[in-house]
C-alpha positions as YAML, in Angstrom:
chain: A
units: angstrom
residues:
- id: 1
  name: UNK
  ca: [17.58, -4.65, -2.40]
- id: 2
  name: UNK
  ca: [19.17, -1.46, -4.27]
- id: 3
  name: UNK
  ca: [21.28, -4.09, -5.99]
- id: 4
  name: UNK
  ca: [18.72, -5.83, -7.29]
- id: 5
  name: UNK
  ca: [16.16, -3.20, -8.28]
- id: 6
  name: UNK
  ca: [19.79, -1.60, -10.23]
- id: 7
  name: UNK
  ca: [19.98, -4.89, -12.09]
- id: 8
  name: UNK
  ca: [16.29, -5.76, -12.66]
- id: 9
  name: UNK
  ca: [16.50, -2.19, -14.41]
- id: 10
  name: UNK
  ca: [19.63, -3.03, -16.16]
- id: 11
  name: UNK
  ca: [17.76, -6.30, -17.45]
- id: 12
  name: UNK
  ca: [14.57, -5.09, -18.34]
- id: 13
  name: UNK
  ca: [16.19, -2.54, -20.61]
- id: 14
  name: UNK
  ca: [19.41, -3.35, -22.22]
- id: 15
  name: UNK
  ca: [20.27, -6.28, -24.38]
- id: 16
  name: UNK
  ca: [22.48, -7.81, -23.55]
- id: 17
  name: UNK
  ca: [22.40, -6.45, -20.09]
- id: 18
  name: UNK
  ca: [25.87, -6.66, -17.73]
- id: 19
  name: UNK
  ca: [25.41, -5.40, -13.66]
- id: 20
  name: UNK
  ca: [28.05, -5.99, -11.38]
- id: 21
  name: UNK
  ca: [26.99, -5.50, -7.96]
- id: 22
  name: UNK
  ca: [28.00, -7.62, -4.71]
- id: 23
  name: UNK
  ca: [25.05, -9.61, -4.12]
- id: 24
  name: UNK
  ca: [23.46, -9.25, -7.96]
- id: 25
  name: UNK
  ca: [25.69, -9.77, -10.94]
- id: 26
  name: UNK
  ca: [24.64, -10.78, -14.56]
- id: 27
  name: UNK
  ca: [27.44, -11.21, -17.95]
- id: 28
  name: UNK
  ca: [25.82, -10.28, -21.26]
- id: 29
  name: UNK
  ca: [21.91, -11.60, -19.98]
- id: 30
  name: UNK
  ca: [19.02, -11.64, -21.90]
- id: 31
  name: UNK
  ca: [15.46, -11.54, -20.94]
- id: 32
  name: UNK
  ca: [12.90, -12.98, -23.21]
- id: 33
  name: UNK
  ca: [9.99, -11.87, -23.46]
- id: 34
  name: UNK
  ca: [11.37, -8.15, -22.42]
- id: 35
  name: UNK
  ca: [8.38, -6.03, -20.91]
- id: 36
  name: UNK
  ca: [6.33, -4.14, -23.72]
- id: 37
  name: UNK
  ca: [6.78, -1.23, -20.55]
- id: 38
  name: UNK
  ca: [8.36, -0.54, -17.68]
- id: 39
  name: UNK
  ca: [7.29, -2.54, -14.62]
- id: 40
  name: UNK
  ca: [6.51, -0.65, -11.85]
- id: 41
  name: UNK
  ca: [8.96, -1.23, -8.94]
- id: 42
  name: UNK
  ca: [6.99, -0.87, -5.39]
- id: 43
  name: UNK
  ca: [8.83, -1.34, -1.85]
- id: 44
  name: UNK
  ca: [7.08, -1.38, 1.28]
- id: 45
  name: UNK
  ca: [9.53, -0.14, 3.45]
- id: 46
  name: UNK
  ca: [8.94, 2.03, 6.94]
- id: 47
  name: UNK
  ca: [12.61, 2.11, 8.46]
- id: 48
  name: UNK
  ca: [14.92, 5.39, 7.20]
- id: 49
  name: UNK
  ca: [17.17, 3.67, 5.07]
- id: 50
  name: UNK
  ca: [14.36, 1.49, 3.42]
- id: 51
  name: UNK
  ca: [12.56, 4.86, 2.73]
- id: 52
  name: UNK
  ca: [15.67, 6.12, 1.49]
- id: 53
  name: UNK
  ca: [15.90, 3.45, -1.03]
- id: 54
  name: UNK
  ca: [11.92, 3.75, -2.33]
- id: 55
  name: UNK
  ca: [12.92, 7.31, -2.41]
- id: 56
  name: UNK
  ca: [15.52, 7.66, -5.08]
- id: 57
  name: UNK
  ca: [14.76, 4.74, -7.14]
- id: 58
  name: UNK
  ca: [11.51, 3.17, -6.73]
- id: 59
  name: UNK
  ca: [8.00, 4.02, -8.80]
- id: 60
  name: UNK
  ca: [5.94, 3.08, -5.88]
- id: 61
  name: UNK
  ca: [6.09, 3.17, -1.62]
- id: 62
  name: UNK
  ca: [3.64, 0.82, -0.13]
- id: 63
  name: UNK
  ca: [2.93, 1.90, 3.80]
- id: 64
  name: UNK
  ca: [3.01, -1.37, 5.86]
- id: 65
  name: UNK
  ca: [1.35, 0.50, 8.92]
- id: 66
  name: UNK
  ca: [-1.36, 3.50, 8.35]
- id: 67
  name: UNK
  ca: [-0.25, 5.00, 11.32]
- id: 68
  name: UNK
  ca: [3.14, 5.83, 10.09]
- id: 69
  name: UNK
  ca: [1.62, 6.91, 6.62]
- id: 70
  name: UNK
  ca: [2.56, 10.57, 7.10]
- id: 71
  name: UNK
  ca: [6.10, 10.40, 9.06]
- id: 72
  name: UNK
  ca: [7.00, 7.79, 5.84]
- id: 73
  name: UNK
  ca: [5.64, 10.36, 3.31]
- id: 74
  name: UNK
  ca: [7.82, 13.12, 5.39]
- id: 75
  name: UNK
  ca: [10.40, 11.24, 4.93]
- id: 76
  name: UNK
  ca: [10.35, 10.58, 1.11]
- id: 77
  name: UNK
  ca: [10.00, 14.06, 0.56]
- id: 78
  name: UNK
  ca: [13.33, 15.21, 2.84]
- id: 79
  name: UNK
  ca: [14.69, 12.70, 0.51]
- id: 80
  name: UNK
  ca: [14.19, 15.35, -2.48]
- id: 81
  name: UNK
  ca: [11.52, 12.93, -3.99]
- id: 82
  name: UNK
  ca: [8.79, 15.10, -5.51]
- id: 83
  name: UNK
  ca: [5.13, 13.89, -3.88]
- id: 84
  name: UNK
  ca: [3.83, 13.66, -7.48]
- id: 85
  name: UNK
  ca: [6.43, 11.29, -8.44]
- id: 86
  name: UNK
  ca: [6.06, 8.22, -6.84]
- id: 87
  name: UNK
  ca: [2.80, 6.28, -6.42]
- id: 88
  name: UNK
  ca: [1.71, 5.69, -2.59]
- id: 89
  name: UNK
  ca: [-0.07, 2.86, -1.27]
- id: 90
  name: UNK
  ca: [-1.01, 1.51, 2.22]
- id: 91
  name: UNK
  ca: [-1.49, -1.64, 3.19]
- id: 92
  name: UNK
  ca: [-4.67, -1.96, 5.34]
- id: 93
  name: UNK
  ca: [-5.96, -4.33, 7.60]
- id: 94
  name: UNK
  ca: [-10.10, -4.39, 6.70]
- id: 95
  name: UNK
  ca: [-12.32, -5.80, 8.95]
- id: 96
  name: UNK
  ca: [-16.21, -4.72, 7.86]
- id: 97
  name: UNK
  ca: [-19.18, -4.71, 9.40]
- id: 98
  name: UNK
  ca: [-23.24, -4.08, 9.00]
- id: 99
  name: UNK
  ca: [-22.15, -1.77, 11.74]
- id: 100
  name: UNK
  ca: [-19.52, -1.32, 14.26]
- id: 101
  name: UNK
  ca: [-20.80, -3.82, 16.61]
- id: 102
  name: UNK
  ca: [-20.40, -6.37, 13.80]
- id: 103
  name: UNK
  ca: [-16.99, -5.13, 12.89]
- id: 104
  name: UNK
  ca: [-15.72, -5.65, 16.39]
- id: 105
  name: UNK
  ca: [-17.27, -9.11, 16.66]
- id: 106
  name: UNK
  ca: [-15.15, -9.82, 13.46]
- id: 107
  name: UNK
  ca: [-12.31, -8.16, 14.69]
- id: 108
  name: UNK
  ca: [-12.22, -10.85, 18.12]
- id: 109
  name: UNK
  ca: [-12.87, -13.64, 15.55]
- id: 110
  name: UNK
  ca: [-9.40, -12.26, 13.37]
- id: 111
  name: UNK
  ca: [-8.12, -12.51, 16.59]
- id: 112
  name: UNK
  ca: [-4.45, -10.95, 17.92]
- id: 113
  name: UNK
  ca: [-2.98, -10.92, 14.51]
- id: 114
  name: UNK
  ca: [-4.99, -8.74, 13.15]
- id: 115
  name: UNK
  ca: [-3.95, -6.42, 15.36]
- id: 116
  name: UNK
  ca: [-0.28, -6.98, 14.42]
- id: 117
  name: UNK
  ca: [-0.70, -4.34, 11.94]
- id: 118
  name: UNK
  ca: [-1.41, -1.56, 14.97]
- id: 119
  name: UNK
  ca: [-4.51, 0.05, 16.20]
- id: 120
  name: UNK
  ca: [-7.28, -1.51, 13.30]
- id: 121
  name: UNK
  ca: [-9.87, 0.39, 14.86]
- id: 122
  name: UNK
  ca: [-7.75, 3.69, 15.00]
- id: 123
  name: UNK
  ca: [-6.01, 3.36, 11.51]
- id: 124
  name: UNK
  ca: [-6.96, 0.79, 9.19]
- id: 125
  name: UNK
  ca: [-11.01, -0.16, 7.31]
- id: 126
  name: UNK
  ca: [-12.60, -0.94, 10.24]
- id: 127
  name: UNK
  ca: [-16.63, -0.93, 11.15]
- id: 128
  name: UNK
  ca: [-19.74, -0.31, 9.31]
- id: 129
  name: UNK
  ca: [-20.07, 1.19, 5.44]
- id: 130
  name: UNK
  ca: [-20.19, 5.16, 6.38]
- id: 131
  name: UNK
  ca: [-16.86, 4.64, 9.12]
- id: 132
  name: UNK
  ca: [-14.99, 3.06, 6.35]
- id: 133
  name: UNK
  ca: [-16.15, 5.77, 4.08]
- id: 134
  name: UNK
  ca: [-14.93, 7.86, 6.15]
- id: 135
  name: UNK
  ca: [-11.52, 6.21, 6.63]
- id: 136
  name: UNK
  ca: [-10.94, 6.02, 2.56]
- id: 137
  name: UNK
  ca: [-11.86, 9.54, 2.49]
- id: 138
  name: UNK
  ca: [-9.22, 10.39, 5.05]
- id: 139
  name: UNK
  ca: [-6.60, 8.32, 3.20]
- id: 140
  name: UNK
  ca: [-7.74, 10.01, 0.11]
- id: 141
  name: UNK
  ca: [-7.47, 13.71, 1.60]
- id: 142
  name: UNK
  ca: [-3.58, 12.54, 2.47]
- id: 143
  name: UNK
  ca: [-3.05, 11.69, -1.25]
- id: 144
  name: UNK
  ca: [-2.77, 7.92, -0.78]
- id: 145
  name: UNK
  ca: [-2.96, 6.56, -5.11]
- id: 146
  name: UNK
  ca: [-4.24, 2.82, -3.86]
- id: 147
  name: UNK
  ca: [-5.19, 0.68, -0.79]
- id: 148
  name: UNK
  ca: [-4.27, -3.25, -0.16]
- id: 149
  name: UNK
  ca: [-7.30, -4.76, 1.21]
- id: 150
  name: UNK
  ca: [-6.51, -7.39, 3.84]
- id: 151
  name: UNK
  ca: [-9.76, -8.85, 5.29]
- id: 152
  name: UNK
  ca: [-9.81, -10.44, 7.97]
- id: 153
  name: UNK
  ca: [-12.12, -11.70, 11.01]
- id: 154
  name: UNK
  ca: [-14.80, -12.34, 7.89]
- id: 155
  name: UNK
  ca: [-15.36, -14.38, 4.91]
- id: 156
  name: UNK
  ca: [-13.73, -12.67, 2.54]
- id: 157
  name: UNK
  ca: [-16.99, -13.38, 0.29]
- id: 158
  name: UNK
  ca: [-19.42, -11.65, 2.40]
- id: 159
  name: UNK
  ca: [-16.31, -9.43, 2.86]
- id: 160
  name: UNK
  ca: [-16.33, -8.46, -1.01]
- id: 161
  name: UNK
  ca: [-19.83, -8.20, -1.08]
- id: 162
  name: UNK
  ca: [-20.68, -5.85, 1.78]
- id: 163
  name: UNK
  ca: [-17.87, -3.67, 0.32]
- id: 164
  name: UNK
  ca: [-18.88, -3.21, -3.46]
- id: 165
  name: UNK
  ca: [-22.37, -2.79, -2.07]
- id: 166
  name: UNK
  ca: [-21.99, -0.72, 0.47]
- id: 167
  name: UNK
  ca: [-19.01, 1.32, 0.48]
- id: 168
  name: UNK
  ca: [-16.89, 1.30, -3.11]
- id: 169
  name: UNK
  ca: [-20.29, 1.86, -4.30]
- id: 170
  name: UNK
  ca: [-20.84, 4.89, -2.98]
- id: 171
  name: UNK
  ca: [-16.97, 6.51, -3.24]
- id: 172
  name: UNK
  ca: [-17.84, 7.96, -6.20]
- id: 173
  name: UNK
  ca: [-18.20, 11.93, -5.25]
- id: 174
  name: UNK
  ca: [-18.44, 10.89, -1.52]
- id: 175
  name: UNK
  ca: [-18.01, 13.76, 0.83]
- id: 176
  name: UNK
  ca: [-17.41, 13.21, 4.14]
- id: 177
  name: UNK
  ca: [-18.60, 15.23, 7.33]
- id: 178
  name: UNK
  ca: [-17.34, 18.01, 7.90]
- id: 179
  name: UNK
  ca: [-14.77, 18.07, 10.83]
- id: 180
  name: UNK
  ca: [-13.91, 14.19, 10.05]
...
């Protein structure tokens, strides 16, 4: 992985580009069209030496588990990577609802792979408008830059719909309870 995020670099930005790694190589390459900008490199990574990796040379860290959101952020930062200088984004399993009744319904219908993810309840979008409110807020408060919607249990149509309506409608200047 280092190897080739060294070389996509390399290739992006030099022409001709030469990398000589032991699993990535490339002799006098050149990319056509080259990228009017830098393209944003992004890992998902939750073991140390993954981390490690997003930490000293990737733009982005994607979170593949909410729960571990703050021990992976921890970690980037004993690193030496400065907060501020990397984007953050977490991968969330999102299962809506009209209410949290609805939600769970949904959540038995996504059945046990949804829950591959961990708790969905505890940590991910889960339940009706205001509880997902609050859960964006929350992952909002810890500085997370995006969230990767994965819906399941629903049709992602009435998925989409229910949350433009309901809740990304209504993040703008949203401040949750106190004590949430």
């Amino acid at each position: 992985m280092e190897e080739t995020i060294l070389c996509l670099r390399r290739l992006w930005g030099e022409d001709p580009a030469d990398f000589g790694g032991r699993f990535a190589q490339t002799l006098g390459s050149r990319l056509y069209p080259r990228p009017a900008q830098p393209i944003p490199i992004v890992v998902a990574a939750r073991r140390p030496g993954m981390l490690r990796l997003a930490a000293r040379l990737a733009d982005g860290w994607n979170c593949p588990l909410p729960a571990e959101l703050d021990a992976g952020l921890a970690a980037i930062e004993r690193c030496g990577r400065d907060r501020g200088s990397i984007e953050v984004s977490a991968y969330v399993v999102t299962v809506p609802g009209a209410n949290d009744d609805e939600a769970r319904r949904a959540l038995v219908r996504a059945g046990r792979a949804a829950q591959a993810f961990g708790d969905v309840e505890r940590h991910h979008l889960f339940g009706s408008p205001g509880r997902m409110l609050d859960r964006i807020a929350d992952f909002l408060r810890r500085r997370v830059d995006h969230l990767v919607l994965d819906v399941r249990g629903t049709p992602h149509e009435e998925a989409v719909d229910l949350l433009a309506r309901e809740v990304l409608s209504r993040l703008d200047g949203y401040q949750p309870p106190v004590g949430s």
